[in-house]
Every structure is written in structure tokens, then in C-alpha cells.
N, C-alpha and C positions, 0 to 999 in steps of 0.2 A: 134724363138730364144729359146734354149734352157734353164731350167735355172741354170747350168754350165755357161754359156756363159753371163749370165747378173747379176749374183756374181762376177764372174769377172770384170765384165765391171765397176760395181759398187766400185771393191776394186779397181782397179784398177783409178778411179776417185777420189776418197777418201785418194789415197796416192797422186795422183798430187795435192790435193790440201794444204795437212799436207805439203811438201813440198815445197808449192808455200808459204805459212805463214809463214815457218821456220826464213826465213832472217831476216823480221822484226820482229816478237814474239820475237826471241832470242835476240835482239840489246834491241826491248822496258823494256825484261827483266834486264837485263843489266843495259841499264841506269835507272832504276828503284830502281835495288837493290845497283847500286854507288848512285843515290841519298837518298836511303833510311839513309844507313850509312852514309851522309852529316848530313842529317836532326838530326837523333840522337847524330852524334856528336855536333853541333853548336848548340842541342836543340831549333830548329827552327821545327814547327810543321804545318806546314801550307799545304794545302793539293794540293791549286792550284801550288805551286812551281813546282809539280813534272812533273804537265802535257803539258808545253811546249818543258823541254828536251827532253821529252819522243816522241812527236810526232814530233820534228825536227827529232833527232836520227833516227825513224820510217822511215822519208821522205828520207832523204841522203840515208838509206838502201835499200829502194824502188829506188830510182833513180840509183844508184850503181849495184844493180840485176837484173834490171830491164832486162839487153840484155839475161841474163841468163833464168830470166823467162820468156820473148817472145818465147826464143825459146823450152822451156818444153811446152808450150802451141801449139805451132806451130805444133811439133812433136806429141804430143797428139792428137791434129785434124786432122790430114794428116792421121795418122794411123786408127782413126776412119772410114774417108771419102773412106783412100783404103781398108778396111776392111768391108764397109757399105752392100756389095751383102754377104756379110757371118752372116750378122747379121739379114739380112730380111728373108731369109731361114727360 
């Protein structure tokens, strides 16, 4: 293998996975920065408050995306496995 061919392979893993996190990072952020603003409105400071929305939020996003990121995963393997005789080279 070249190493052309395993910077690639590498960047190329490195964005499926920044985009496999997208869904939920982006929702945890979210409900994170609306609870934030709860919290300083109502002057309620409490720290565990924030981390059961947070990881419900998380979950529904995860189960929500989930067919979507099956198949970014699927596609990324497939392409690897028919790919696999140009990477042993």
C-alpha cells in the first residue's frame, strides 16, 4: 500500500466518523445550550439537571439516525472489502 492510498484511507475514516457523531454532538449541544439558558434564567445551578436531557436528547437522536448511520457504515465496509485486492498490492 502506498502511502497515497492509506492518508486516504485514513481521511477518509476520520470523516465517517465526524459524521457518524454529527447527529447526536449537535442535538447534546443543543439541548445543552436550551438548558443552559433555563438554568440562568430560573437561577437554578445544579449541575446534574442538565445530564438526563442531555442523554435522552442523545438517545432519540441515535435511534432516529440510526437507519441512516447503518447504512454510512454498510457502504464504508462494502467499499473497503471490494476494494481489499488494491489495498494488499
Amino acid at each position: 500500500m502506498s502511502p497515497e492510498m492509506v492518508i486516504g484511507f485514513a481521511r477518509q475514516s476520520i470523516e465517517l466518523t465526524l459524521m457518524l457523531c454529527l447527529p447526536m454532538m449537535g442535538v447534546g449541544m443543543i439541548v445543552g445550550i436550551l438548558l443552559s439558558i433555563l438554568q440562568t434564567a430560573t437561577q437554578i445551578q445544579e449541575a446534574t439537571l442538565t445530564q438526563i436531557p442531555k442523554m435522552v436528547a442523545m438517545f432519540i437522536a441515535l435511534i432516529l439516525a440510526f437507519p441512516w448511520l447503518m447504512e454510512r457504515m454498510l457502504t464504508f465496509t462494502k467499499d473497503i472489502f471490494i476494494n481489499l485486492p488494491m489495498y494488499i498490492k
